[in-house]
C-alpha positions, 0 to 999 in steps of 0.5 A: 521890820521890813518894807512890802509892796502891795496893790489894792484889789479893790481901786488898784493903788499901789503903795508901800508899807512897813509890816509889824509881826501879824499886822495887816496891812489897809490901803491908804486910799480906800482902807480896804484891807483885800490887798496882794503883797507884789515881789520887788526888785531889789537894788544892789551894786555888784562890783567884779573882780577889777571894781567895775559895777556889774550890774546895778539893779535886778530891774535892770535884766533884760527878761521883761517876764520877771525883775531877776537879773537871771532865771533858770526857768525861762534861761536868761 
């Protein structure tokens, strides 16, 4: 199952946890369960054709609008 990212919507912590099928998930801090599921970036290692890392996150994109490393809708 996979891991999310979530923020609290009342004491706005920011936590990670592991979603079971229909299960909603609580904050940990406050237990309120009015929670807003965040996009992440994902990690990765991109090797090129002579080996070389290309890139080595989605974090690392020089767009400070979003995570991707490219973007149709803003051209970077």
């Amino acid at each position: 199952m996979p891991i999310y990212e979530y923020t609290c919507e009342k004491c706005d912590k920011k936590f990670e946890m592991l979603v079971m099928g229909k299960d909603r998930p609580a904050c940990p801090a406050c237990g309120n369960v009015r929670v807003k599921r965040l996009l992440s970036a994902c990690g990765f290692v991109s090797k090129g054709s002579g080996g070389e890392t290309v890139s080595a996150s989605a974090g690392a994109s020089s767009c400070s609008g979003c995570s991707a490393s490219s973007c149709a809708s803003c051209g970077v």
